[in-house]
DRENKE-775723 format. One record per residue (C-alpha): x negated, y, z. Coordinates in steps of 0.5 Angstrom, whole numbers, padded with zeros to 4 digits, always signed. Layout:
BEGIN
XYZ/...
***
This chain:
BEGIN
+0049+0115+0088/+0043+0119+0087/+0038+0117+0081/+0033+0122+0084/+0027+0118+0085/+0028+0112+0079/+0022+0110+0074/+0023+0114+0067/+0019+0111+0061/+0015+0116+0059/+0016+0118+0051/+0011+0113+0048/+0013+0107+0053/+0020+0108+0050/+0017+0109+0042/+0014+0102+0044/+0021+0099+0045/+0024+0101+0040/+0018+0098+0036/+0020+0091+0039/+0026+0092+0038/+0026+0093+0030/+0021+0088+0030/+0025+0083+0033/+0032+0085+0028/+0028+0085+0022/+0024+0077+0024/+0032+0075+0025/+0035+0079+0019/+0028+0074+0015/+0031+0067+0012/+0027+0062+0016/+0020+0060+0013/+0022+0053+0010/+0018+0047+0013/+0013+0044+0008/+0011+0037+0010/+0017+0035+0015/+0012+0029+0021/+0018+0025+0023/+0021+0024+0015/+0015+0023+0012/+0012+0018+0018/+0009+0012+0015/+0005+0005+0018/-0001+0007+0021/-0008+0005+0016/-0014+0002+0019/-0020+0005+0017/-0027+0001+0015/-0033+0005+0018/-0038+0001+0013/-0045+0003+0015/-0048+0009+0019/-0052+0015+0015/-0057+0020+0017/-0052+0025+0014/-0059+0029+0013/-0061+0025+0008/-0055+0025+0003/-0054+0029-0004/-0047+0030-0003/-0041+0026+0002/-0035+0027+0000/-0028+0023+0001/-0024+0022-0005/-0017+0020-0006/-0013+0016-0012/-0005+0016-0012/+0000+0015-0017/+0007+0018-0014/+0012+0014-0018/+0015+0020-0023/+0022+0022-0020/+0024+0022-0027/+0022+0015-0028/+0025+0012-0023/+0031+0008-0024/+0034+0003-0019/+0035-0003-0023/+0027-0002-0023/+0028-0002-0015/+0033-0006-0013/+0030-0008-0006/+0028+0000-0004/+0031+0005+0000/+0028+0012-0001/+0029+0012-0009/+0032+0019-0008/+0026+0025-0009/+0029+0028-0001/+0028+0021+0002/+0020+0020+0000/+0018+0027-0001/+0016+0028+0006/+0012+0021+0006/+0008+0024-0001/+0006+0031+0002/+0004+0027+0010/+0000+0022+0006/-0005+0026+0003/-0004+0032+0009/-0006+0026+0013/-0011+0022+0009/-0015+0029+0008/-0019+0028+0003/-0025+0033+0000/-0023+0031-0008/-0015+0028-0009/-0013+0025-0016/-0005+0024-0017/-0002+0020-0022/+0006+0021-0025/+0006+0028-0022/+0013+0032-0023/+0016+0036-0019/+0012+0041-0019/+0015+0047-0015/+0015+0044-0009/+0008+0039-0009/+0004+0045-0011/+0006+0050-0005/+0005+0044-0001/-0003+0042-0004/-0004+0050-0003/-0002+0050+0004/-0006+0045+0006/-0012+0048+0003/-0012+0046-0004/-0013+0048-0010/-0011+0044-0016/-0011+0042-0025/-0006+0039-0028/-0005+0036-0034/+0001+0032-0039/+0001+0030-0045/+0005+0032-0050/+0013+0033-0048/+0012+0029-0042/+0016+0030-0036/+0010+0028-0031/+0003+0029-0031/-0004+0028-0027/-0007+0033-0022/-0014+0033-0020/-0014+0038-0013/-0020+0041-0009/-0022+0043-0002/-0023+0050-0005/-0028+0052+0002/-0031+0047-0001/-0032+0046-0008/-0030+0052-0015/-0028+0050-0021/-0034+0051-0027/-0031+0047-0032/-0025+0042-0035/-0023+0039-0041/-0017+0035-0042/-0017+0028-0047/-0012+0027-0051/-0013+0019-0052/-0008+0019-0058/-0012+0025-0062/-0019+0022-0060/-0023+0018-0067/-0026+0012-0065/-0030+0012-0071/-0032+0015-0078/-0026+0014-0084/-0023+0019-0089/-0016+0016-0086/-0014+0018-0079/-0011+0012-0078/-0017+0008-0079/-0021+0014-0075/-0017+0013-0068/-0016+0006-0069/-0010+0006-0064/-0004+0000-0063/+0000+0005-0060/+0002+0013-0060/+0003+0013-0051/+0002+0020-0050/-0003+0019-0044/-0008+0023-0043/-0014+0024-0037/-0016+0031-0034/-0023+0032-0033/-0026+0038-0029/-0033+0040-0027/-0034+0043-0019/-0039+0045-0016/-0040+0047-0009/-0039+0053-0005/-0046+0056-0003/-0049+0052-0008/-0052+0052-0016/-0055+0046-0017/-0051+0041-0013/-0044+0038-0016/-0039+0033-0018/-0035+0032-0024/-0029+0029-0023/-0024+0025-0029/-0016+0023-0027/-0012+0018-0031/-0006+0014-0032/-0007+0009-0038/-0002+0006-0042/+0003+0002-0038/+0005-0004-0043/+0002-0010-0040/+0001-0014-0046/-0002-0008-0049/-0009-0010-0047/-0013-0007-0054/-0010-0001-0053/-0012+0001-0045/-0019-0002-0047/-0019+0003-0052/-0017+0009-0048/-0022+0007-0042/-0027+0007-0047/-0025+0014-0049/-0025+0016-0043/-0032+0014-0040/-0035+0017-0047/-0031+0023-0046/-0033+0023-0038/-0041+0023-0041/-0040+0028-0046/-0038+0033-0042/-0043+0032-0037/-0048+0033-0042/-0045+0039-0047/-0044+0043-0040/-0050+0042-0037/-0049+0037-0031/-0052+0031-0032/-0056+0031-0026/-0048+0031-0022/-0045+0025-0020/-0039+0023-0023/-0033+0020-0021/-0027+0016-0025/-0021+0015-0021/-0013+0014-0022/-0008+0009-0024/-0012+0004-0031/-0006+0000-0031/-0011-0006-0032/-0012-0012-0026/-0019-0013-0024/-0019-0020-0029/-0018-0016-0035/-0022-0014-0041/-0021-0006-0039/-0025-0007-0033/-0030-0011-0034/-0032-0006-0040/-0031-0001-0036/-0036-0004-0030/-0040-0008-0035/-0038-0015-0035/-0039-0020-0041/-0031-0022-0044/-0029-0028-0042/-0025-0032-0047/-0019-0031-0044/-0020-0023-0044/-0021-0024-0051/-0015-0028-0052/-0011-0022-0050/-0016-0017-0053/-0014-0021-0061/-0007-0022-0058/-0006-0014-0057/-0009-0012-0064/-0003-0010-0066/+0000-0003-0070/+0006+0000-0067/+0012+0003-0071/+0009+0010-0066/+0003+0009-0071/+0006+0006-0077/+0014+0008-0078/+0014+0003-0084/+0014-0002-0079/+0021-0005-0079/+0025-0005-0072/+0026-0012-0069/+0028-0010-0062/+0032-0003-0061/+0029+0004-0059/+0027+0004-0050/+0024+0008-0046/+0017+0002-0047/+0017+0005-0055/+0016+0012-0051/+0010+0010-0046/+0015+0011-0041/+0015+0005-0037/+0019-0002-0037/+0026-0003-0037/+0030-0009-0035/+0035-0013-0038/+0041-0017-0033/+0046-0022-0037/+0053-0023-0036/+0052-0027-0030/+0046-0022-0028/+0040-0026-0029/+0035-0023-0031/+0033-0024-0038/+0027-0024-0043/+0025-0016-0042/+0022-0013-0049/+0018-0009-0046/+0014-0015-0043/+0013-0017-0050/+0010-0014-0056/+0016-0011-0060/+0017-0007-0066/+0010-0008-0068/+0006-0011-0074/-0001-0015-0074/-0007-0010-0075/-0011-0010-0081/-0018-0008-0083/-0015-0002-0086/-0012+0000-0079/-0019+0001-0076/-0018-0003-0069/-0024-0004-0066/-0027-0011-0065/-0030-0014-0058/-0036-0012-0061/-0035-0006-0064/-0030-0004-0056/-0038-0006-0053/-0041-0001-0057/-0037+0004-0055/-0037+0002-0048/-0045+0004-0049/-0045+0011-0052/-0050+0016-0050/-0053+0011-0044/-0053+0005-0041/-0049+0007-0035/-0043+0003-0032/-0037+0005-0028/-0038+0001-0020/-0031+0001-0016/-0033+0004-0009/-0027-0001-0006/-0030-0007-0010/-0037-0005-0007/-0035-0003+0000/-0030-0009+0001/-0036-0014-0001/-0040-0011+0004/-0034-0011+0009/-0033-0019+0008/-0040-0021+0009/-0040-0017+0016/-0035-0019+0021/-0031-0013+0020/-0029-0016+0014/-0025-0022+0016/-0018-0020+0016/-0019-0017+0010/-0015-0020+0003/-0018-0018-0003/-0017-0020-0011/-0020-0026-0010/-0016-0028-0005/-0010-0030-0009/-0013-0035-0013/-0016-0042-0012/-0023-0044-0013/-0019-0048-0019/-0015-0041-0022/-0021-0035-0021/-0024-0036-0028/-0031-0033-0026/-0030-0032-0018/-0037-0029-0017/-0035-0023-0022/-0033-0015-0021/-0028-0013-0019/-0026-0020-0014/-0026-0016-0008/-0022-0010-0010/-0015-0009-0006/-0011-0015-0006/-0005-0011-0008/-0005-0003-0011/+0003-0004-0014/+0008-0007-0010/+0015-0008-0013/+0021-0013-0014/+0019-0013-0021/+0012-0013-0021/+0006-0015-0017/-0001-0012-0019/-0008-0009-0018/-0009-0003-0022/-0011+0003-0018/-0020+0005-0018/-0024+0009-0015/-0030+0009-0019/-0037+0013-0020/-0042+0014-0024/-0049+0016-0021/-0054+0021-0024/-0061+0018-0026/-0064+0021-0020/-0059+0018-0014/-0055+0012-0012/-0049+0012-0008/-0046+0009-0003/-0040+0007+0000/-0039+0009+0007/-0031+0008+0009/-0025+0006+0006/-0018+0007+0007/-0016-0001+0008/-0010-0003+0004/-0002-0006+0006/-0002-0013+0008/+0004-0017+0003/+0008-0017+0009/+0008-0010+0010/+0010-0009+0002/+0015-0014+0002/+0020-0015-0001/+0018-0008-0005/+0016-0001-0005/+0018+0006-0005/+0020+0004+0003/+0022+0008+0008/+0016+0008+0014/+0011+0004+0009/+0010+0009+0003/+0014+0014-0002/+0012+0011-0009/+0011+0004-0012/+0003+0004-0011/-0001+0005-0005/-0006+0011-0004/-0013+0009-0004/-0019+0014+0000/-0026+0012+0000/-0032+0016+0003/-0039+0016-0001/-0046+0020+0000/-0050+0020-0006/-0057+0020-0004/-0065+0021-0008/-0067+0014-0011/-0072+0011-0007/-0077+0011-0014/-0076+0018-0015/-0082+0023-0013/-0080+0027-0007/-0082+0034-0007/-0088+0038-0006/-0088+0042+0001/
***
C-alpha cells in the first residue's frame, strides 16, 4: 500500500516531540515532590469562630491575626504521661500541627516545644512564613516566632535567658539574679515592621516559663523579666510607638500570682501564700543542697513524671512537690511580693491585657456569648476567690491531659501611648467534652495544649490630637 500523500511532520514539529518527550522521561526519572501537609491525616474538629465587634478597617493603625501554640516536644513525650491518647507517635499527629497552623492563617505565629525542626520549617516556608528560633542552653526543643513574610521583616531580636538575667544590684551573683531554680527556659523577642512602611510595626515576645507547678516564685520572677526585657527592647531600638504582643505558654492559671502581676491585679492571700511557700533554692543554684529525692527529668526543667506502685496506682509524684530544695535566705536574693511588684513597674506603668480574657467578656455580656465556658466557670460563687478579676473569662481549658487539667496558654498586649487595641475575633476553644478523656487525640489535636487565634486592631487614642491636613 502506497505512503504517498501521508502527513509528514515538518523538522521543527518533530524538535518538538522530542522536546516532550525528554521532558517527560526526566519528570518520571525525578523522586515524586513529598507532600507537606497530608488534609485527611491531619483533619481536626471543626473551631467556631467569634466575630466581636464590626470596624472600619480605615480607621485602624495596624490589624493583624496572631496565633499562640505549644506542640508538645516529641522529645518529651512519654506514654506514661498520656495514657488515654492515641497520636503519641511524631507520624501520627504531625499532620495535624502542620493543617492547624496552615488552616488557622495567622499574620504572626508563636510556637511552644518546638522540635523537629527539619520538617516544621519546610512546612512554615511553604506556606509562606518565615521564622526565628530560639532554645535554651542543651535543650532539645525550643520557641519559634514565625512571620507572614509579604507582610512583616525582621529589623530586630533578642533572645532572654531567664537563668542569666540580674533582678537586682549585689556583688554575688546568686543574690544578683535572685532565681529558686536554673530551668533553662528562655523567651525570643523580635522586632517586625511592615512591608511598605517605616513607622508602622510590632514587636512580638514568645515564652515558655518553667513548667513545675509549685514553683510559683519562680514563674513570677521569669514573667517579670520578661515584661522588663519586652520594654527595654522597645526602648533601646527605638520602637516605642509599636504595639507589643506577649503570647505563648506561661505555665501559670488565670488565679495565680504570675498573672495577676502581669495584668495588674492586687495579690491576694492565697497567691501570697504559694509565692512565700515556693521561695526556695534548688540544688540547680545551690549544689550544696542535699538530695532528698533522686535526680528526674523535674531536676532539669524538663516536665513531670509519674510514679505507679506495685499495684499501679499512682503515687505521690516528687515532681509535684517541692524536692531537693532548701528554704530561701536574705543572702540568696529572692525577691519579696514587694520587691516582685517593683519589678512589674520598671520603666512604665504599662500592663499586659489578655485578648481572649477581654474578648470573651464582651462575648458573654452579648448573646453570641452564652455558650461559652470560660475560667470562671469552673468554680461556685463560694470557690471563685475574687470572681470580678482578670483573667475569670480566659479559655476554660488550653491543657488537656489524663494528668492535668489547666489554663495556661495567653495572647497578651501592650498598647503604645498613642493607641489602644481592640479585640475583634477569637478562635473559641474545645468543650471538655471534646477533650476527654485527654489529649493529643487523633481528630481534636496533635499536642496536649489547645491553639489559641486572636484578631486585634490598634487604633489612635481618642485624646490623641489628629493631624493637621
Amino acid at each position: 500500500m502506497s505512503n504517498k500523500g501521508a502527513y509528514q511532520l515538518t523538522p521543527e514539529q518533530l524538535a518538538r516531540q522530542e522536546e516532550r518527550k525528554r521532558k517527560k522521561q526526566k519528570a518520571q526519572s525525578q523522586p515524586k515532590k513529598t507532600q507537606l501537609i497530608d488534609e485527611e491525616k491531619g483533619r481536626t474538629i471543626p473551631r467556631t469562630w467569634f466575630k466581636l465587634q464590626e470596624t472600619d478597617s480605615g480607621s485602624a493603625e495596624q490589624r493583624i491575626k496572631i496565633m499562640t501554640w505549644n506542640l508538645l516536644a516529641q522529645c518529651l513525650v512519654r506514654r506514661e504521661l498520656f495514657p488515654n491518647s492515641d497520636c503519641l507517635k511524631a507520624p501520627q499527629r504531625e499532620h495535624m500541627i502542620y493543617l492547624e497552623i496552615a488552616s488557622r492563617n495567622a499574620d504572626i505565629v508563636c510556637l511552644q516545644e518546638v522540635d523537629r525542626l527539619e520538617k516544621l520549617f519546610p512546612v512554615l516556608e511553604s506556606i509562606g512564613y518565615s521564622h526565628t528560633y530560639a532554645a535554651g542552653p542543651r535543650k532539645l526543643h525550643g520557641s519559634l516566632i514565625a512571620y507572614k513574610k509579604n507582610l512583616f521583616e525582621k529589623v530586630a531580636e533578642k533572645v532572654v535567658f531567664y537563668d542569666d538575667e540580674d533582678i537586682r544590684q549585689n556583688d554575688n551573683e546568686r543574690a544578683r539574679r535572685g532565681s529558686s531554680f536554673h530551668t533553662k527556659n528562655i523567651a525570643n523577642v523580635v522586632a517586625l515592621k511592615a512591608v511598605g512602611s517605616e513607622q508602622q510595626g510590632l514587636v512580638v515576645a514568645t515564652t515558655h516559663l518553667f513548667w513545675h507547678p509549685k514553683y510559683t516564685y519562680e514563674r513570677a520572677r521569669q514573667a517579670g523579666i520578661l515584661r522588663r526585657e519586652v520594654i527595654w527592647f522597645q526602648k533601646n531600638n527605638g520602637y516605642d510607638d509599636w504595639p507589643c504582643i506577649v503570647a505563648g505558654d506561661f505555665n501559670a492559671p488565670p488565679d495565680d500570682a504570675t498573672y495577676a502581676l502581669l495584668v495588674g491585679d492586687p495579690i491576694l492571700p492565697s497567691q501570697e501564700e504559694r509565692l512565700s511557700f515556693s521561695r526556695v533554692v534548688h540544688t540547680t543554684i545551690d549544689p550544696s543542697v542535699a538530695v532528698d529525692v533522686p535526680k528526674t527529668l523535674a531536676d532539669d526543667g524538663e516536665g513531670a513524671t509519674v510514679q505507679t506502685s506495685e499495684q499501679g496506682e499512682d503515687e505521690p509524684d516528687p515532681d509535684r512537690m517541692i524536692t531537693n530544695a532548701r528554704r530561701a535566705a536574705p543572702k540568696d536574693g529572692l525577691l519579696t511580693t514587694a520587691e516582685l511588684l517593683d519589678l512589674y513597674s520598671a520603666h512604665d506603668g504599662r500592663r499586659l491585657k489578655s485578648l481572649y480574657d477581654d474578648g470573651f467578656r464582651l462575648a458573654k455580656a452579648q448573646s453570641n456569648g452564652e455558650k461559652i465556658r470560660v475560667f470562671g466557670d469552673r468554680f461556685s460563687c463560694s470557690e471563685a476567690e475574687g470572681g470580678h478579676r482578670l483573667g475569670m473569662h480566659e479559655p476554660e481549658w488550653t491543657s488537656y491531659t489524663h494528668y492535668w487539667q489547666a489554663t495556661l496558654d495567653y495572647i497578651f498586649v501592650m498598647d503604645p501611648p498613642n493607641q489602644i487595641s481592640t479585640v475583634f475575633g477569637l478562635l473559641s476553644p474545645l468543650q471538655t467534652e471534646d477533650l476527654k478523656p485527654g489529649l493529643p487525640r487523633l481528630g481534636i489535636s496533635g499536642s496536649d495544649h489547645v491553639s489559641l487565634v486572636a484578631e486585634v486592631a490598634w487604633s489612635k487614642r481618642s485624646d490623641e490630637p489628629q493631624a493637621s491636613v
